[in-house]
C-alpha positions in Angstrom: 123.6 111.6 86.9 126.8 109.7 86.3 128.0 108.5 82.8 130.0 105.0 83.1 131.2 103.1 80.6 130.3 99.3 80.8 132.2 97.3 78.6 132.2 100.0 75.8 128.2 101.1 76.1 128.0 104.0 78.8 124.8 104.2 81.2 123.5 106.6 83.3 123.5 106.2 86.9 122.7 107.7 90.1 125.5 107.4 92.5 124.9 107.9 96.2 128.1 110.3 96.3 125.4 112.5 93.8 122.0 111.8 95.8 122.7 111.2 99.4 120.4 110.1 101.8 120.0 113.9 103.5 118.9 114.6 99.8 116.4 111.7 100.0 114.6 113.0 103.3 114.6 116.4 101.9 112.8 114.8 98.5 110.4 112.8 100.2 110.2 114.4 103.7 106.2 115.6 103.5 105.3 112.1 102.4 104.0 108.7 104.6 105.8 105.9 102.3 103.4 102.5 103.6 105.2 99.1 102.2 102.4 96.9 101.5 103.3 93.4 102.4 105.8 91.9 104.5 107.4 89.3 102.9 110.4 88.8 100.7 110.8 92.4 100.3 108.7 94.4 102.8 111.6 94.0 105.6 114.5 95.1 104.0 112.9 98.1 102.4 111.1 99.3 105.6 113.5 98.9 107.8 116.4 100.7 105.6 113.9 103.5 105.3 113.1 104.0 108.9 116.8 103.7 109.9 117.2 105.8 107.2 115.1 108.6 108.9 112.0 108.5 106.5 108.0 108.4 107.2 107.9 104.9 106.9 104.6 102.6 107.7 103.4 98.8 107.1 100.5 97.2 105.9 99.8 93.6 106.1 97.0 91.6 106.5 95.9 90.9 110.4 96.2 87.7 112.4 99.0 86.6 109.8 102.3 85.2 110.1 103.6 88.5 108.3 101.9 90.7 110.9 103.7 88.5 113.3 106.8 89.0 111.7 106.5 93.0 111.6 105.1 93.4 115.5 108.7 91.2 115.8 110.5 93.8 114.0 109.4 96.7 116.1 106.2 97.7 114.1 103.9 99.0 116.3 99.8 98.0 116.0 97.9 101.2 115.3 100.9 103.5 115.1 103.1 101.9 112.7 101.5 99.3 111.3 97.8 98.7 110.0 95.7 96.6 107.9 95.8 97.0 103.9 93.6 99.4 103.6 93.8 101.8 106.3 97.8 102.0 105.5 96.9 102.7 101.7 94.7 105.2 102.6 97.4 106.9 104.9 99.8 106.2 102.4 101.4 109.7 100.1 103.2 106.7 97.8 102.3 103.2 98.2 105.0 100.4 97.8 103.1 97.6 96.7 105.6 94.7 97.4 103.1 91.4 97.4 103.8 88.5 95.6 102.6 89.3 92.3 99.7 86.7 92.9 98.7 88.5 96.3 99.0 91.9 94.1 96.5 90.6 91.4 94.0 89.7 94.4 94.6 92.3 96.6 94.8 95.5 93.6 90.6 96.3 94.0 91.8 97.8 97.6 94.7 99.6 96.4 93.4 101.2 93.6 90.8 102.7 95.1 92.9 104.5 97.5 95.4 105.4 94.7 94.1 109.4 94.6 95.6 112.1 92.5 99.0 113.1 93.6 100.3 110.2 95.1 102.8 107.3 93.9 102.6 103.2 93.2 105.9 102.1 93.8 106.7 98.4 92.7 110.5 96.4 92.8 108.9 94.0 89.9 108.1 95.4 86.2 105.7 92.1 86.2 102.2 93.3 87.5 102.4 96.7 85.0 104.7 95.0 81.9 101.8 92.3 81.9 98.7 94.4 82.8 96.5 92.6 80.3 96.7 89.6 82.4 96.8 90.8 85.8 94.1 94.0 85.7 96.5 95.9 87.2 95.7 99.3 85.7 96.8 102.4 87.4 95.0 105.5 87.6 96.7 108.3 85.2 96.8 111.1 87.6 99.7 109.1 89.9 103.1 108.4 89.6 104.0 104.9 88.3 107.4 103.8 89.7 109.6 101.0 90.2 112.8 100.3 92.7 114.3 96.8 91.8 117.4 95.7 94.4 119.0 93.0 92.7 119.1 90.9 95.7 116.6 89.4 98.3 115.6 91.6 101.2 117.6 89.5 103.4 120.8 90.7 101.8 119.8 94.2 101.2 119.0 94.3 105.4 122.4 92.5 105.6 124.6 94.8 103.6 122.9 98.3 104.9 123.8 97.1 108.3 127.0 96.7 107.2 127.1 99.9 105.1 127.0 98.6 101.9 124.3 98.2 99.6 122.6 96.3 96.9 122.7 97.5 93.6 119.0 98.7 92.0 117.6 99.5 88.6 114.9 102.0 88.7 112.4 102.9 85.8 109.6 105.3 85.3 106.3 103.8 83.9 104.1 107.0 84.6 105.3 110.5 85.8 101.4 112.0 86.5 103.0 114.6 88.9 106.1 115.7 87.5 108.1 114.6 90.1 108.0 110.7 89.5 112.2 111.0 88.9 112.7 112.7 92.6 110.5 110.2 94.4 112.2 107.5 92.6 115.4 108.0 93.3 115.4 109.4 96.3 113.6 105.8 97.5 116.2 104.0 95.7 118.4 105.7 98.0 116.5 105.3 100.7 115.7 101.7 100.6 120.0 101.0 100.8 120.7 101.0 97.5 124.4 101.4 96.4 123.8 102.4 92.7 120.9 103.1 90.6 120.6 102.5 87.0 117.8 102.8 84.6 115.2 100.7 83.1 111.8 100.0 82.0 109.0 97.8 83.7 109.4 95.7 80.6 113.0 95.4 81.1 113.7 94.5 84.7 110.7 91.7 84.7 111.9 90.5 80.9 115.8 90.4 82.9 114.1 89.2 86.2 112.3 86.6 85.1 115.6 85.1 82.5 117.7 85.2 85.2 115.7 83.6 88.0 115.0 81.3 85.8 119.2 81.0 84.6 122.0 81.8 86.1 120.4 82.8 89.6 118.5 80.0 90.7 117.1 77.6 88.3 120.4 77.2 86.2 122.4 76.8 88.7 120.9 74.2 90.2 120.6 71.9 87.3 124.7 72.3 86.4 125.2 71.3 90.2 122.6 68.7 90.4 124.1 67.1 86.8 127.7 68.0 88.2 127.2 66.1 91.8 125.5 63.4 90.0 128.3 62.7 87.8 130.1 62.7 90.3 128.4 60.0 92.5 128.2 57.6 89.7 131.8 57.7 89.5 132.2 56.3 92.8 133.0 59.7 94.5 131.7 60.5 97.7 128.8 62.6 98.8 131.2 64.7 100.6 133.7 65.4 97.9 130.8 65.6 95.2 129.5 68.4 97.2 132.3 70.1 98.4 133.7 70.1 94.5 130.5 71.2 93.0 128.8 73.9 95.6 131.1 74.8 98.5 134.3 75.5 96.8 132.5 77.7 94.3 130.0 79.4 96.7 132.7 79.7 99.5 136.4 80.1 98.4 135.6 81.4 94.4 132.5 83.8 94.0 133.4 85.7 96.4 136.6 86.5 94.3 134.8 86.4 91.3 132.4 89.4 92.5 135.2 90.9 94.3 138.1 91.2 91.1 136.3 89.4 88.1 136.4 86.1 86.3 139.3 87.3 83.8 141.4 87.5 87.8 139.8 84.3 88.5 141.4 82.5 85.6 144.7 84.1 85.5 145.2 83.6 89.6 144.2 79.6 89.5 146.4 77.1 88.8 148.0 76.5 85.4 146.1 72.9 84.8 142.6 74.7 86.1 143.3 77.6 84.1 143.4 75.4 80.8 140.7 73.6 81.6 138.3 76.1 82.1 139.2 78.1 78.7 139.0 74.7 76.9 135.4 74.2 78.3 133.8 77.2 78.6 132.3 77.8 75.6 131.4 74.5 75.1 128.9 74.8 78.0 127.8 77.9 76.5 127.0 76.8 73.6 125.1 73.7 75.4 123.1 76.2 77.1 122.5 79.0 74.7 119.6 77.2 73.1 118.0 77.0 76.2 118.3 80.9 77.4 117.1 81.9 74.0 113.8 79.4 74.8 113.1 80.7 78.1 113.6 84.3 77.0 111.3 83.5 74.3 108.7 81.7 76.7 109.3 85.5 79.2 108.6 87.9 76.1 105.6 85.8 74.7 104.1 86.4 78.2 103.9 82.4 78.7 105.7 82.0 82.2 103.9 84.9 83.4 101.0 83.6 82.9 102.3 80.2 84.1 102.9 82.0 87.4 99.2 83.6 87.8 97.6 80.1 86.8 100.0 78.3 89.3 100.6 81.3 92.1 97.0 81.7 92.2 95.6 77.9 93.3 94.4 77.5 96.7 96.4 74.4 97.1 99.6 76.0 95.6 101.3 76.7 99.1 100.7 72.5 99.4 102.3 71.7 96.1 105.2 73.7 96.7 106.4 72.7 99.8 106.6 69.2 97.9 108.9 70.3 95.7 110.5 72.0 98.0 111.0 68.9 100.1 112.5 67.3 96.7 114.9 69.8 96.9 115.9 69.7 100.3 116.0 65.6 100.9 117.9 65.2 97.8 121.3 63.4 98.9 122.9 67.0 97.4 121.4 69.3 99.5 121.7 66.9 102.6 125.6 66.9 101.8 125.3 70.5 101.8 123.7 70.5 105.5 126.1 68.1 107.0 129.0 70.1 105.0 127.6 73.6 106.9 127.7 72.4 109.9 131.3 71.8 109.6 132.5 74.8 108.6 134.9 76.6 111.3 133.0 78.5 113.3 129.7 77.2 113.6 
């Protein structure tokens, strides 16, 4: 385990130089590793871990859109790929990557085939951190572990075909075996990850949930929609709006950003964008502040978890959602943003 020093407080982590992937089949190679759901996650994982030369089967729900998906990917019926239960049962550690809705109503099958020895594996702290509200209580003779990419499945896939790899905190809820750290990491590294560094349950869905929530989805849209709609009033065009507010950043800057830092960003810009941004910085900092220290309030309390069972969990949810969905995508914004794609060299 490596020490590094981030920003002046030093972590541990688990570089791949440290735990390669022959390590990883050597860890894990007399266990059947069966990733339970095919969805956001299921894909990435799976696939990363059979490329990656490990025991690797799926279970998913028959006659589904999912179990279409994984026949797609190469699954194969009856070999590879099985219903819920007959995979768990198979299964030496159990990745139990559902939406945590589908985990809540699907956990009476899993637990049963949860038997002394083996491992639950989750890449969200939010069915254990919250297990008063969900009922999902593990057995205390198995191993309790989590793997969290920070990153969709789509881009994990995406950078382990290209040999990079997503970042991933790891934690350790319950170590029933004594070998809870092995399986751990050596599925971190497994799955594509490019460094591991620790947590708790609590921590990762406490972080998770802020962030989804801020900077990484929710945030973000509300600076660009109040952005582009400043913008528009002011007589600019949906073009420029757009191209000013979402496809400069997301196309010529972050990529910078993530590549040398935002310190490089501001002292390789021009001299009147430089100012600018040092004047204003803080200003929507402290705008926004408030609001982060709310919505980490509402996360600890346990009040958007349990916003997300109550909601996640309605039969007509799937309808109500693609509603808002549709807000989203016939706003004049994010129609911009399709016409402005489509013109981008190379497509």
């Amino acid at each position: 385990m490596a020490k590094i020093n981030f920003g002046g407080v030093e972590e541990n982590v688990v570089l791949r130089e440290e735990f390669p992937v022959e390590k990883a089949r050597e860890v894990l190679k007399d266990e059947t590793i069966a990733i339970i759901g095919y969805g956001v996650q299921g894909p990435g994982q799976s696939l990363n871990l059979k490329d990656n030369g490990f025991n690797v089967i799926i279970g998913q729900r028959k006659n589904s859109k999912t179990w279409d998906k994984a026949v797609a990917d190469g699954w194969e019926p009856g070999k590879t790929l099985f219903d819920i239960e007959e995979a768990c049962e198979k299964a030496t550690i159990i990745q139990y990557l559902l939406s945590d809705a589908a985990q809540i109503a699907v956990w009476p099958t899993v637990k049963k085939h949860l038997t002394p020895g083996k491992a639950l594996y989750f890449s969200h702290g939010f069915a254990i951190t919250y297990k008063e509200r969900t009922g999902i209580v593990p057995p205390p003779d198995v191993d309790v572990i989590l793997i969290a990419p920070k990153g969709s499945g789509t881009s994990l896939r995406r950078l382990f075909l290209q040999g990079a790899g997503l970042n991933s905190s790891y934690a350790i809820f319950q170590d029933a075996t004594g070998r809870a750290r092995d399986r751990v990491i050596a599925l971190g590294i497994g799955v594509g990850s490019g460094y591991l560094f620790e947590t708790t349950f609590r921590n990762e869905v406490y972080s998770d949930l802020t962030g989804e929530r801020g900077t990484l989805m929710g945030a973000i849209q509300g600076l660009f929609a109040a952005q582009y709609e400043t913008l528009r009033a002011n007589g600019h065009t949906p073009s420029e709006a757009f191209n000013e507010t979402v496809e400069e950043l997301t196309q010529s800057l972050m990529p910078l950003v993530a590549e040398n830092g935002m310190d490089w960003m501001y002292a390789n810009c021009s001299t009147t964008a430089q100012r600018g941004a040092l004047d204003w910085w803080k200003k929507f900092r402290d705008a926004t502040k408030p609001v982060f220290e709310e919505l980490y309030s509402e996360v600890a309390k346990g009040n958007e978890a349990q916003r997300s069972i109550d909601t996640n969990s309605k039969p007509d949810y799937r309808q109500g959602l693609d509603g808002e969905l549709k807000e989203l995508r016939d706003s004049e914004m994010w129609q911009a943003g399709a016409a402005v794609r489509k013109l981008r060299p190379g497509k």
